[in-house]
N, C-alpha and C positions, 0 to 999 in steps of 0.2 A: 586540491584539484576540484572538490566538488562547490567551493565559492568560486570558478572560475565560470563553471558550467552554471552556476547559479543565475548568473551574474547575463553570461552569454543569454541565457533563454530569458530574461527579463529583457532583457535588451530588443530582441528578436520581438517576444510578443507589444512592446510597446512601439516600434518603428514600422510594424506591421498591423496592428489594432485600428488606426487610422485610413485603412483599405477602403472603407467604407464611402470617404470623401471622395475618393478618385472614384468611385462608379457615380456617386451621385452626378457628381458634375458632369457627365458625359449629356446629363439634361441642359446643360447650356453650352456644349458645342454647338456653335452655327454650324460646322461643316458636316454635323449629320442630321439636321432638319427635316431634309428630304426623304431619308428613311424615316422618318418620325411618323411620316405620311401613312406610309403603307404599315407599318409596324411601331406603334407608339411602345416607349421602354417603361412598362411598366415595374417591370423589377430596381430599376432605375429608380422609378417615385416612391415606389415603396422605402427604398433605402432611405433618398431623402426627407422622407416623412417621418422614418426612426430617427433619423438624425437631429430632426427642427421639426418636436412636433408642434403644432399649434393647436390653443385650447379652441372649443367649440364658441364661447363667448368673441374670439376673434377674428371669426368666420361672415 
């Protein structure tokens, strides 16, 4: 039982791990632009800046 539960939670934490993608990208929906205006996401770009950082030589 306890390699099922092992197994279960590995699972869990890796098809979940990847959450990260889905906020980033909420930075290239068009359809909220408009909010962007008034309230830019930056917890947003922070994700995506953990996620793809870039060295300062490429800046």
């Amino acid at each position: 039982m306890s390699r099922i539960c092992d197994t279960a939670i590995s699972q869990v934490d890796q098809r979940f791990s990847q959450s990260d993608h889905l906020i980033a990208a909420k930075l290239v929906d068009s359809s909220l632009f408009l909010q962007f205006v008034l309230s830019f996401p930056t917890s947003e770009l922070d994700c995506a800046v953990k996620l793809w950082p870039v060295g300062k030589e490429k800046c």
